[in-house]
C-alpha positions in Angstrom: -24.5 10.0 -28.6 -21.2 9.2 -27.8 -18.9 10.6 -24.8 -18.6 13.7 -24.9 -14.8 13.2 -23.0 -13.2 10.6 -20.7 -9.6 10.6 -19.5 -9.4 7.3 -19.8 -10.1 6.7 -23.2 -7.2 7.5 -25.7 -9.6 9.1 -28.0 -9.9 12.0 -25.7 -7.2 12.7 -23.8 -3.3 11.0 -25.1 -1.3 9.4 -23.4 -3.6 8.8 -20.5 -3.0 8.6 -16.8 0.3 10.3 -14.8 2.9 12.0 -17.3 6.8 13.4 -17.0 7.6 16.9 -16.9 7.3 18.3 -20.5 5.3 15.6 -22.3 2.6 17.1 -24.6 -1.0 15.8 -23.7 -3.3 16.0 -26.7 -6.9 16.3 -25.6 -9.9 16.2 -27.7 -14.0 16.4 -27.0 -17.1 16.0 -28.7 -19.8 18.5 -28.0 -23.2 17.9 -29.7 -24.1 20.4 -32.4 -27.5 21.4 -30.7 -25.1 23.4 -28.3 -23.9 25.6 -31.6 -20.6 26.2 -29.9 -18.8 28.5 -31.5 -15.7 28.2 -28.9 -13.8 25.6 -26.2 -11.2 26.4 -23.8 -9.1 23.7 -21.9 -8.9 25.7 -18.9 -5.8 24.3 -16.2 -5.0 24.9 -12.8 -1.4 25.0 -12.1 -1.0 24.0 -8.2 3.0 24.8 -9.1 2.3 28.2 -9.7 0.0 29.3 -6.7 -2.8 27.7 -8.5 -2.8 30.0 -11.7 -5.6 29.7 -14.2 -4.8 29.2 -17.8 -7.2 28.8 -20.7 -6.2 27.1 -24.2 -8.4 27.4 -27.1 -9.3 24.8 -28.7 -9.2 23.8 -32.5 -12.2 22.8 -34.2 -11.7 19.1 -35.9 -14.7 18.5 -37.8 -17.9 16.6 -37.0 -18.4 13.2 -36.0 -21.9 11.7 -34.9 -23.8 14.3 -34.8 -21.1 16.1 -32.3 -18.5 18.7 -32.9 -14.6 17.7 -32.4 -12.5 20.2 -30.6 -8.9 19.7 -29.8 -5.9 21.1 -28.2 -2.5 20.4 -26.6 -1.4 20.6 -23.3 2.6 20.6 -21.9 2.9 20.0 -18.0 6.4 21.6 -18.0 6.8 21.5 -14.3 6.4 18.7 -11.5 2.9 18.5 -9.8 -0.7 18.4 -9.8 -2.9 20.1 -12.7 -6.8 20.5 -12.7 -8.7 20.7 -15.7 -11.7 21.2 -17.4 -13.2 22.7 -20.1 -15.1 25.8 -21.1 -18.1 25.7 -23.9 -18.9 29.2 -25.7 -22.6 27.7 -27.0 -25.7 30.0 -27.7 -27.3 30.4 -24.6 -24.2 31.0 -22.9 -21.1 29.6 -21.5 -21.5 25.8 -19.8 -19.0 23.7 -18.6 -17.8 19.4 -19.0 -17.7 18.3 -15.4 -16.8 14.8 -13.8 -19.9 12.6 -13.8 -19.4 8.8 -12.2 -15.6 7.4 -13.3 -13.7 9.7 -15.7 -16.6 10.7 -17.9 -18.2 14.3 -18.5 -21.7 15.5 -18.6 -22.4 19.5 -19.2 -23.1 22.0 -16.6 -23.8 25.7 -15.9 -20.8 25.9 -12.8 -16.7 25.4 -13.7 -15.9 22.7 -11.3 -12.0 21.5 -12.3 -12.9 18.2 -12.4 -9.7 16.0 -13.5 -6.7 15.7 -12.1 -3.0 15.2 -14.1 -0.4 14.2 -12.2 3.1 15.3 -13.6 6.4 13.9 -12.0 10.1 14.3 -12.9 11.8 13.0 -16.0 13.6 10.2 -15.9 11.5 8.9 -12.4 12.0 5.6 -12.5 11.9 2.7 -9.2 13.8 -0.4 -8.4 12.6 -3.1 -11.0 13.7 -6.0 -8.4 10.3 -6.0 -6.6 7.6 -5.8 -9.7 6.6 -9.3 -10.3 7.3 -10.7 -7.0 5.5 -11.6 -3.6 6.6 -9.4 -0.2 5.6 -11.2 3.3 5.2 -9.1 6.8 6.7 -10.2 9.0 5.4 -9.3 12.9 9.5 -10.2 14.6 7.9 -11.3 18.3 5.5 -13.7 16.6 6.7 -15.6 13.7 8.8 -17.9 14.9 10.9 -18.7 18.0 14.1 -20.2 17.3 14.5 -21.7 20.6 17.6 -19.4 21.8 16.3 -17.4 24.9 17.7 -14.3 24.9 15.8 -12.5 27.4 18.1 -9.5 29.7 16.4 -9.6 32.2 14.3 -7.3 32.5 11.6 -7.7 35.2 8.7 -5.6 33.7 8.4 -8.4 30.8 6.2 -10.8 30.4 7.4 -13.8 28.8 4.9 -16.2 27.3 5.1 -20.0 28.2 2.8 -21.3 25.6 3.6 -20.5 21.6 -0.5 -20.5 21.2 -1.2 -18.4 23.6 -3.6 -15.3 23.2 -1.7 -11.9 23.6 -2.1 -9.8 26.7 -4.6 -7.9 25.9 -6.2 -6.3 29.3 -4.6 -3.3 31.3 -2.3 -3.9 33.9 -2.8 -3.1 37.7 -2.5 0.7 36.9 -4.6 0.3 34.3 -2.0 0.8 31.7 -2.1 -0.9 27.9 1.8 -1.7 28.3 2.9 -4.2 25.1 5.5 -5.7 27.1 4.5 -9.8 27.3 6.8 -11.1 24.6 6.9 -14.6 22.6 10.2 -14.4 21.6 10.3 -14.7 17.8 13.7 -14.0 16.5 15.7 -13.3 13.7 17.3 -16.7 13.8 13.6 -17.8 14.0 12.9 -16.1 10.5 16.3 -18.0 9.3 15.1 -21.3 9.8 11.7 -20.5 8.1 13.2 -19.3 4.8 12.8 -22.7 2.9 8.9 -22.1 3.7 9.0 -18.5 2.9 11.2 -19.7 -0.7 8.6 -22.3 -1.3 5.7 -19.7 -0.5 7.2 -17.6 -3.3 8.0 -14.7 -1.0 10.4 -12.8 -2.9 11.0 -9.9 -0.6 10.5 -9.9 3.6 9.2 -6.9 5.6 9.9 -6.7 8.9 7.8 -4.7 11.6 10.4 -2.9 13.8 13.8 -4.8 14.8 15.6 -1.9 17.0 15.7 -2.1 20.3 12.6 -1.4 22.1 10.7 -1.3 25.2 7.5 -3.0 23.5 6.7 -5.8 21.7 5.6 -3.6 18.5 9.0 -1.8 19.0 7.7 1.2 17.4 8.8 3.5 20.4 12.6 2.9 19.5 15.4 3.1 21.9 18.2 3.1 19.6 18.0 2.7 16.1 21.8 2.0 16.1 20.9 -1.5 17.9 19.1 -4.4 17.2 16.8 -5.8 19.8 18.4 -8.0 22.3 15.1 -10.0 21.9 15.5 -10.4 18.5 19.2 -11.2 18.5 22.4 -9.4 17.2 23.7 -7.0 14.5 25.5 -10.2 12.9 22.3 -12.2 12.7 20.7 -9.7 10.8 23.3 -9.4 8.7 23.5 -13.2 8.6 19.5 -13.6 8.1 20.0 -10.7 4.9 22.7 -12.9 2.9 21.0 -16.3 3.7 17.6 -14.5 2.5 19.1 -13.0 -0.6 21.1 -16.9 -1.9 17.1 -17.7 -2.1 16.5 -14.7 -3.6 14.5 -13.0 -1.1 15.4 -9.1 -0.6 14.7 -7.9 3.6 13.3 -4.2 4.5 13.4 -2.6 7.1 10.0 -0.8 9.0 11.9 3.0 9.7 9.8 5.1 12.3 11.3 8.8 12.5 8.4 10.6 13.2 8.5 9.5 17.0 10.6 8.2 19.5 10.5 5.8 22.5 10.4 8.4 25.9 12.3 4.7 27.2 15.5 5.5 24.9 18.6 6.9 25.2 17.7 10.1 23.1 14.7 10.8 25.6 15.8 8.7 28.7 12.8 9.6 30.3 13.0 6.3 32.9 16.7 6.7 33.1 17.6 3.2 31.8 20.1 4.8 29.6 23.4 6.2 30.7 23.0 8.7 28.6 22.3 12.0 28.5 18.5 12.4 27.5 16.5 15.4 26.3 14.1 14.2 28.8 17.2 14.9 31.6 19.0 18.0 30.8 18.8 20.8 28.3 22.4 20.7 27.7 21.3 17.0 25.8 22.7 16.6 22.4 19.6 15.2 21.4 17.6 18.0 23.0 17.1 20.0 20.1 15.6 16.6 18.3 11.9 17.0 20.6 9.7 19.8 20.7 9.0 20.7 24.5 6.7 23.1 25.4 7.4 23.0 29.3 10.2 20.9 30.0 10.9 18.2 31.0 7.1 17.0 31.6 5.4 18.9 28.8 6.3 17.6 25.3 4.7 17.1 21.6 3.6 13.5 21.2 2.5 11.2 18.8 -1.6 11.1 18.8 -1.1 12.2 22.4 1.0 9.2 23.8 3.5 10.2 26.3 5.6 7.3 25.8 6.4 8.1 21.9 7.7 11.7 22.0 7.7 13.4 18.6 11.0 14.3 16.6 12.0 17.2 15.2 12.5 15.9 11.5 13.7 19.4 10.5 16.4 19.5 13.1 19.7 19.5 11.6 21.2 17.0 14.1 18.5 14.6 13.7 18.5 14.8 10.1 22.2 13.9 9.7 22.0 11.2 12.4 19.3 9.4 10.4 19.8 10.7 6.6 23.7 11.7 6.9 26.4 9.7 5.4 27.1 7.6 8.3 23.6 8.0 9.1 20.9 5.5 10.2 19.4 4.5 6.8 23.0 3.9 5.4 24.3 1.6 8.1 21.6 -0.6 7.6 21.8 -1.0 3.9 25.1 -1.5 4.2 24.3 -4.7 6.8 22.3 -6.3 4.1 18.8 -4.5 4.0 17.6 -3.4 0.5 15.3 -0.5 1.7 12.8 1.4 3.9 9.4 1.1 4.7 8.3 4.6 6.3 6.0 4.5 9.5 3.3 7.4 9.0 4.9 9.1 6.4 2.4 11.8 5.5 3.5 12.9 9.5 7.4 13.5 7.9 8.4 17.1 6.3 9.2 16.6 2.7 12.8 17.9 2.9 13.2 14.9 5.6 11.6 12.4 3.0 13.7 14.1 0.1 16.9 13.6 2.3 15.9 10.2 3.2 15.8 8.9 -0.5 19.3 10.7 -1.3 20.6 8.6 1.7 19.2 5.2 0.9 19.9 5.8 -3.3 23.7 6.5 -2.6 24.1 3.8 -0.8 22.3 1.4 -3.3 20.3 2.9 -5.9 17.9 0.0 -5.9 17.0 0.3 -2.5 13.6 1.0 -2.1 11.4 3.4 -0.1 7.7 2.4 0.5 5.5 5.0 2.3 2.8 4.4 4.9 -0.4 6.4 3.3 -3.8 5.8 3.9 -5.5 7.7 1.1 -4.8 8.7 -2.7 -1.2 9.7 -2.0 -1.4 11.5 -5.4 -3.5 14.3 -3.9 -3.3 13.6 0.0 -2.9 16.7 1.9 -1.4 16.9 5.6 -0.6 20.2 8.0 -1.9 22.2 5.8 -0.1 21.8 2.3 -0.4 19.1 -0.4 1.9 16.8 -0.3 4.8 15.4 -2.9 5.3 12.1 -2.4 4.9 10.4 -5.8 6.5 12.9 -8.0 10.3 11.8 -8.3 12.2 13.2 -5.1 10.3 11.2 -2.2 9.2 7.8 -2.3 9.3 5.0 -4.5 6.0 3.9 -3.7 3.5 3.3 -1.3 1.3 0.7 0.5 -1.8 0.2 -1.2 -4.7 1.4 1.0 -7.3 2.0 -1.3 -7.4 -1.4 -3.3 -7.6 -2.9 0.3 -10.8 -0.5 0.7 -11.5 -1.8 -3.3 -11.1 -6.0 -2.6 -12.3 -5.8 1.0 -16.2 -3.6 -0.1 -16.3 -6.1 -3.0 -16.0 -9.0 -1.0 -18.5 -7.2 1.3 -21.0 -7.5 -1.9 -20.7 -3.5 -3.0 -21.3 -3.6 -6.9 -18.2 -4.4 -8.6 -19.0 -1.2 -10.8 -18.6 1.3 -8.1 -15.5 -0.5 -7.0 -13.6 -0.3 -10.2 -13.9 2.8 -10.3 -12.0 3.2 -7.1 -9.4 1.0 -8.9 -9.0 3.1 -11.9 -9.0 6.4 -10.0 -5.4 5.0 -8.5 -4.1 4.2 -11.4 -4.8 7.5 -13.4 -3.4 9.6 -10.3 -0.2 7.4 -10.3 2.9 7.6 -12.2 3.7 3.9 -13.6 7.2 3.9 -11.6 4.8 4.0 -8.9 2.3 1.6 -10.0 4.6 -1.0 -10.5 5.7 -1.4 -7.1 2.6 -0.3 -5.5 2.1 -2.2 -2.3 -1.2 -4.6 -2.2 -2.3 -6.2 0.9 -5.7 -6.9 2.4 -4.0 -7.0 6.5 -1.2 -5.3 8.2 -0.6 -4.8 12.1 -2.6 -1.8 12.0 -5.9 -4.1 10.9 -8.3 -6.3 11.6 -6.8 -10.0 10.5 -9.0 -10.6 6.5 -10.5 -13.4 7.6 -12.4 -11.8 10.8 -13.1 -8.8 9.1 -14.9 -10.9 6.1 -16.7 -13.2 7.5 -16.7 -12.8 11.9 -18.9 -11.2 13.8 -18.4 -7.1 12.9 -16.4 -5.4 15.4 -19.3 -2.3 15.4 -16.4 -1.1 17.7 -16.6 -3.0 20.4 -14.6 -3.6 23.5 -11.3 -5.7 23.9 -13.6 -8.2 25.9 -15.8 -9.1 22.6 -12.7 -9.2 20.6 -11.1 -11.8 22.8 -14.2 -13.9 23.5 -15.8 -13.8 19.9 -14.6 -16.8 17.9 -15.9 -17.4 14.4 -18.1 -20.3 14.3 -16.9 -23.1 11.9 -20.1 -22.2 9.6 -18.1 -18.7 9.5 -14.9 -19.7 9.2 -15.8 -21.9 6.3 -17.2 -18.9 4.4 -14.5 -16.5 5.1 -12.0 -19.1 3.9 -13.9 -19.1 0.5 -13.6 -15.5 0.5 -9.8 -15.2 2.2 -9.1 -17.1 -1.5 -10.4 -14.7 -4.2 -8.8 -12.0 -1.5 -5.7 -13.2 -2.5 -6.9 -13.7 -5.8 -7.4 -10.1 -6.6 -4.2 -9.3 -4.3 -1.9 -10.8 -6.5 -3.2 -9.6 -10.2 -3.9 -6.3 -9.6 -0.7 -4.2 -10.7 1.9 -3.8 -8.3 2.8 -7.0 -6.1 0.9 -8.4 -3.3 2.0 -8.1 0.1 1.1 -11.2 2.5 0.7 -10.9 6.1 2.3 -13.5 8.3 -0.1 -16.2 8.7 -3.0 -14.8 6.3 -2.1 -17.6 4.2 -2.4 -20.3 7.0 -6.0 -19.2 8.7 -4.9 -16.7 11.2 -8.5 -15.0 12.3 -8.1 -11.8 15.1 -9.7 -8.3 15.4 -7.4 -5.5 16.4 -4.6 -5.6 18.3 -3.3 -7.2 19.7 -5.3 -9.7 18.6 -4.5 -9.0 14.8 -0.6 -9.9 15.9 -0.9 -13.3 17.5 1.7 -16.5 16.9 2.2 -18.2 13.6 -0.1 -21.5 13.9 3.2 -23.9 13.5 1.4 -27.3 13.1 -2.2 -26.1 12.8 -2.0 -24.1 9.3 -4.7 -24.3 7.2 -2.6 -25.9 4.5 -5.4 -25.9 1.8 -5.0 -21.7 1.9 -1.1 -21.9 2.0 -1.4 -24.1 -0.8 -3.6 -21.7 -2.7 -0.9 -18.8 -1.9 1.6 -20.8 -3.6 -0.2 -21.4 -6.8 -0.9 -17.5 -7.0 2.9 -16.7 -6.6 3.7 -19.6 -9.5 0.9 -18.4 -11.7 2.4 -14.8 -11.1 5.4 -15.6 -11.5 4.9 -17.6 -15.1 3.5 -14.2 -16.7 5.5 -11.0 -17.2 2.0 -9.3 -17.6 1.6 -9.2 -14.2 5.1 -7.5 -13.6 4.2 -4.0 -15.4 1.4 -4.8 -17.7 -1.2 -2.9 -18.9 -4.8 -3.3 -17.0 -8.2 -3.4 -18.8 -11.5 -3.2 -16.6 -13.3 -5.8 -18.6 -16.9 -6.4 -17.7 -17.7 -5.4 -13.8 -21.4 -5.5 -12.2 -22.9 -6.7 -9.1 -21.0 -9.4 -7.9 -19.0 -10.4 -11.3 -15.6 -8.3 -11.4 -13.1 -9.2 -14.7 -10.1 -7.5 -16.0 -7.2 -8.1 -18.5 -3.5 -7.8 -17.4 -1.2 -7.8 -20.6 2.1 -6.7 -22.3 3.6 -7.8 -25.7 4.7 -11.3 -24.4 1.4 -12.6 -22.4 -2.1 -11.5 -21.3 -4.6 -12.7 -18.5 -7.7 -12.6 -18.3 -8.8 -12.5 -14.3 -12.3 -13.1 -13.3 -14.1 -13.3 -10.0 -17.8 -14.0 -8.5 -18.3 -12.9 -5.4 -21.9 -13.4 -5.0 -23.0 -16.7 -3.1 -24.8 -18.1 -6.5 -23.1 -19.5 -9.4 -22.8 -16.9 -12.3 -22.4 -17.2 -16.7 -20.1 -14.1 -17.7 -19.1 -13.8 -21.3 -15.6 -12.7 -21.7 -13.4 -11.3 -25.0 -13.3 -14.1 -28.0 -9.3 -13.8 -27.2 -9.9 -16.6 -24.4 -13.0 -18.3 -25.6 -12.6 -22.2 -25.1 -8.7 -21.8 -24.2 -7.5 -23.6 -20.6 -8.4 -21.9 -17.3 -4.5 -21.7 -15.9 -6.3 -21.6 -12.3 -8.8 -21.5 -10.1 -10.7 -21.9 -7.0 -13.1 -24.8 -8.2 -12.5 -27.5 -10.3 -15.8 -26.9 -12.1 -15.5 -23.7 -13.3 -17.0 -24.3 -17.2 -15.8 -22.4 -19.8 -17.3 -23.2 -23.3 -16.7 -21.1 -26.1 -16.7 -17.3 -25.1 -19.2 -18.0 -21.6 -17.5 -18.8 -18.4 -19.6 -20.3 -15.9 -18.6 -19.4 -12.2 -19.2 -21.5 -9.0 -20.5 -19.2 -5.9 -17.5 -17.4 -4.1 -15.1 -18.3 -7.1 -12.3 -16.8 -8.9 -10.4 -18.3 -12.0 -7.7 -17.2 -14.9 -6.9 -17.7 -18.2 -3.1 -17.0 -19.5 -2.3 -16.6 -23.2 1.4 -16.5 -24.4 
């Protein structure tokens, strides 16, 4: 018997994934005539009206296969998230089509709204700059020095002495975690590095924090109006933007609002600033922006640390210094940047957000704004109320958190099967404006380096000793590298754009910080990897499928994972063994005995419509 309804099949439900306000959704099952139904309801939660229930019946459409057709349509006419399932009137009672594994149904006695339908505004639409291209992290401290010393000396800094040094990892003398030893990557640093990044095909630069800051994270901000004295000036920035852009590379900014440094001149808790601090008088004008329950010691703070006070997002004063016209996000679009990524942003009200995007759009309407989220933004929920990110009025996009959890469990030898599915679920949640810019990495700061986390010793949440003791043995390292490629592989064909973090590409191995943010290897890169990097970004780049093409799960099982990126111009077919045996997997007569365009191994064999794989081995096939 066939399905009886998947969401993701256009025979069932049209047009399939995340729609725009008023577009008429056509739905159709098949219930088998044992069941001698004599009526269906589409029933639909509507979370945009207090969660009313409302039922549709359903027209019969004949019989097919020993099944009965029933059909209806659907209108989303307002922004938001809509449940549904669907209600069987059969002769021994009422049942129910719940979600079984993926997007398919099975029959049961209990209503459970099973499937989601996200609906965002018309007309959403996202910067078309970014789709197609590669973005590289940058971590500013540890990049690249370019030799100019620009420390202000300050005496509760550690400056490094050796590039290849390990970062300070163990308490000071009060047993305090401080972030202060520095190695004094600049911006002028990241200027003379833009050939590489150009040849790397990095098409787009994000930078960690650049403000002024006591740390060498920088995300406890001191002034956002400044740029780190470390780092250089307001002109180099501007300088390092307009250099970056004749090479067509775009920079963004990292923006943290939720939280402020207690060392800044808003909070002035240490009294390095000559200004007035909320931390030093209540008659502050930036007491109103931090939530004090006993002042001046007793103060809401991020996860608890005392040195990054939260803000009061909702705070007019606040809002206008960051969002207003002369505002924060403004002034640095207008020195060169070409958008925002937001630090925690599920911890930001969505009027802040909302305001946020206003500000960044009127100053350049193809400035972007990424979001930090960690789950299925479509559906995530924080303080208490669902949130709206995706659905027109927030952010463009976000990073891409649960395709990391997708290639790095894969890698990790969980059945490609299950994994797809996490895959899928993404992109039936998200709108496409979304999709197409959506954010892929496998490392950030906030992770364990790829490389470690593949193939080291696991962490098992050990101590900061272990971390900076345990080395991977060469045996290791060899196998991760393996790994590190189809990584990238899958990184940079899955839709949206890939997202590299500074020194993945050259071998960088580390466990959490701060051993996840040590130096650029300058002169001991891996250059086999980097080379690999740059013939993903070419291959990338010479197919518009991968820009905002379609995606077809082909054949995925055990350790054998293939899919199909395509539009009208080109498709690809993308296939990948990650089991350490070689492997024959039959793909569509489309690409039987056609080129491979590239791949890991030169002895990947492809005859007729069977494509034999090498162990640990990726490879791709490109039809114009």
């Amino acid at each position: 018997m066939d399905q009886i309804f998947c969401s993701r099949n256009p025979f069932y439900r049209s047009p399939m994934g995340a729609v725009e306000e008023n577009t008429k959704v056509h739905f159709r099952i098949k219930v088998p005539l044992y069941l001698k139904c004599s009526k269906t309801h589409l029933i639909v939660i509507d979370e945009s009206r207090n969660s009313k229930r409302d039922n549709y019946t359903m027209l019969w459409g004949g019989t097919a296969d020993e099944c009965e057709i029933w059909e209806c349509d659907f209108i989303p006419n307002k922004r938001g998230l809509y449940w549904y399932t669907f209600q069987l009137d059969t002769a021994d009672g009422i049942r129910y089509l719940v979600r079984d594994f993926g997007s398919n149904a099975r029959i049961d006695y209990n209503i459970i709204y099973s499937w989601q339908l996200t609906c965002y505004a018309k007309g959403f639409d996202t910067p078309d700059w970014m789709p197609g291209g590669v973005m590289y992290q940058i971590f500013p401290d540890r990049f690249y020095f370019s030799g100019e010393s620009k420390r202000e000396g300050r005496e509760d800094r550690e400056y490094h002495k050796n590039w290849n040094e390990t970062p300070e990892w163990r308490p000071n003398k009060n047993g305090i975690i401080t972030n202060t030893d520095f190695f004094e990557g600049d911006l002028k640093g990241i200027m003379q590095k833009l050939d590489y990044l150009e040849d790397l095909g990095v098409t787009c630069i994000y930078l960690n924090p650049i403000f002024e800051a006591y740390s060498n994270h920088r995300y406890d901000t001191a002034s956002y109006e400044d740029i780190d004295p470390l780092l250089g000036t307001e002109e180099d920035f501007k300088e390092l933007c307009a250099e970056a852009k004749k090479r067509g590379i775009r920079i963004i900014n990292d923006g943290v609002f939720s939280h402020t440094g207690s060392d800044s001149k808003y909070f002035n808790r240490s009294g390095r600033y000559k200004t007035l601090g909320a931390f030093n008088s209540k008659e502050s004008p930036y007491f109103s922006w931090y939530d004090f329950n006993n002042w001046p010691y007793g103060y809401n703070s991020w996860w608890g640390f005392d040195t990054l006070p939260n803000t009061r997002e909702d705070d007019p004063g606040y809002n206008e210094y960051i969002n207003g016209e002369n505002g924060i996000i403004r002034k640095w679009i207008k020195a060169g940047n070409s958008g925002w990524r937001l630090d925690v942003a599920d911890e930001l009200p969505d009027i802040f957000i909302e305001n946020l995007r206003k500000a960044a759009k009127a100053e350049d309407e193809n400035a972007i704004v990424i979001g930090e989220v960690w789950e299925d933004a479509s559906n995530k929920e924080s303080y208490g109320s669902r949130r709206k990110f995706l659905l027109g009025d927030q952010l463009d996009t976000v990073m891409n958190y649960p395709f990391r959890s997708a290639i790095l469990e894969y890698l990790k030898g969980i059945d490609a099967f299950h994994i797809m599915e996490g895959i899928l679920c993404i992109l039936e949640n998200y709108p496409r404006p979304v999709i197409k810019n959506l954010m892929n990495f496998v490392t950030t700061h906030d992770t364990e380096r790829t490389l470690t986390l593949l193939a080291g010793e696991p962490l098992n949440n050990r101590d900061r000793q272990f971390q900076y003791s345990t080395k991977m043995t060469p045996e290791q390292r060899v196998y991760g590298l393996r790994l590190m490629r189809l990584a990238a592989g899958l990184m940079f064909t899955l839709p949206g754009f890939p997202c590299v973090y500074y020194g993945d590409e050259a071998g960088v191995e580390g466990y959490k910080d701060p051993f996840n943010r040590s130096t650029y290897p300058w002169g001991n890169e891996d250059t086999s990897l980097i080379d690999w990097h740059r013939k993903l970004a070419k291959f990338r780049k010479s197919g518009s499928c991968f820009n905002d093409g379609e995606f077809k799960d082909e054949f995925c099982s055990g350790g054998i994972m293939t899919y199909i990126r395509y539009n009208d111009e080109c498709k690809a077919l993308c296939v990948f063994n990650s089991e350490n045996k070689e492997n024959s997997v039959i793909i569509p007569y489309t690409f039987a005995d056609k080129e491979i365009t590239l791949s890991t191994h030169e002895n990947v064999v492809l005859e007729g419509n069977v494509i034999t794989m090498p162990a640990i081995s990726c490879a791709f096939i490109k039809i114009d």
